[in-house]
C-alpha positions as CSV (number, residue, x, y, z in Angstrom):
1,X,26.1,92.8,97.2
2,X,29.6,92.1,96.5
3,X,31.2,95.6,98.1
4,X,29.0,93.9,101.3
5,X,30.8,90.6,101.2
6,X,34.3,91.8,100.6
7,X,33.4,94.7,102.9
8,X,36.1,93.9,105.9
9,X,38.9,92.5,103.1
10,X,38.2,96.1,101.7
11,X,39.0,97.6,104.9
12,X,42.0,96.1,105.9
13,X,43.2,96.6,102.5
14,X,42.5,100.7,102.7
15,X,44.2,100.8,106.7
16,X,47.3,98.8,105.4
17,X,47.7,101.4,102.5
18,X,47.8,104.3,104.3
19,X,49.3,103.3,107.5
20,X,46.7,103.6,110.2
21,X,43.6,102.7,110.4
22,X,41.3,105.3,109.2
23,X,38.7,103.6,108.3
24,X,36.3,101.4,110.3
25,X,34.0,100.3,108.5
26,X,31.8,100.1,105.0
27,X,28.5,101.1,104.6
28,X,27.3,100.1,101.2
29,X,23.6,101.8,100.9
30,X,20.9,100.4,98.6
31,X,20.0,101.8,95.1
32,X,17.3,104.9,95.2
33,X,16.7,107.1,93.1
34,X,19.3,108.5,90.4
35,X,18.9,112.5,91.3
36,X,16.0,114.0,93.8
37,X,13.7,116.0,91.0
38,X,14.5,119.5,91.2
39,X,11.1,121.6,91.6
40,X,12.7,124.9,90.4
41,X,15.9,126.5,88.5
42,X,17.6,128.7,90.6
43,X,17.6,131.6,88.0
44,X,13.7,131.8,88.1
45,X,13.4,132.3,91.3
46,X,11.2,135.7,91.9
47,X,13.2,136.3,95.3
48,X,15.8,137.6,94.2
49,X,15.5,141.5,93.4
50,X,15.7,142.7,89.4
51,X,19.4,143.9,88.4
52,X,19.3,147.5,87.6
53,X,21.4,148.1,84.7
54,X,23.4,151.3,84.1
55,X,23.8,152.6,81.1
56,X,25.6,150.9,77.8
57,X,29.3,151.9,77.4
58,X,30.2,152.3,74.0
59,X,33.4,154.5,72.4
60,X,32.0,157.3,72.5
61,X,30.7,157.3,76.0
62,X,34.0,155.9,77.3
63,X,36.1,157.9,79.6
64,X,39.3,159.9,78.7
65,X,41.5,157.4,79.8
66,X,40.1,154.7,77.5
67,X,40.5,156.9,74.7
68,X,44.1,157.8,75.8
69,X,45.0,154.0,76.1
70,X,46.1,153.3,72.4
71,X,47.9,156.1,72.0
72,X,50.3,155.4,75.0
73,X,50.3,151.5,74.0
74,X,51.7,152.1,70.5
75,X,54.3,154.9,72.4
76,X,55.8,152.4,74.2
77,X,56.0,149.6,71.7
78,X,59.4,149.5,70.0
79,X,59.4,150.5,66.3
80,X,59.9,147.4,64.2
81,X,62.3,149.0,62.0
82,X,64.3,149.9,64.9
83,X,64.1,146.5,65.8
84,X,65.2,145.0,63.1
85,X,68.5,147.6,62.2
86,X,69.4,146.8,66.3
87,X,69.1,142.6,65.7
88,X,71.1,143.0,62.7
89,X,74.2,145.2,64.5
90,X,74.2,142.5,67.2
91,X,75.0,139.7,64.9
């Protein structure tokens, strides 16, 4: 009731604010009901078409290059000795 009364005050307040006048008017709508009930979750719908799943990846059925990935990762990663000696020199 009192968003209705102080509707237009509202109004003018909002147009001064941002410079124009973009808004008109406020409706204020009467209380209903909190949420519309819902009748069904989306996820049991039987529409939708069963997921085929593929077979489960583990290690062993992984592919070369996933094998091959540590190997290269620890190749590239600096020794820590080496690390250490070069922070050393630098000081």
């Amino acid at each position: 009731m009192r968003a209705r009364r102080l509707g237009r005050q509202m109004v003018a307040r909002i147009n001064a604010k941002t410079g124009a006048e973009t808004v008109r008017a406020i409706r204020v709508l009467p209380p209903g009901p909190g949420r519309a009930p819902q009748t069904e979750a989306p996820w049991e719908r039987e529409s939708a078409p069963p997921v085929e799943t593929g077979e489960v990846r583990t290690r062993e059925t992984a592919s070369a290059g996933y094998r091959e990935a540590p190997s290269l990762r620890s190749a590239a990663r600096p020794n820590r000795d080496q690390a250490a000696t070069t922070d050393r020199r630098s000081h």
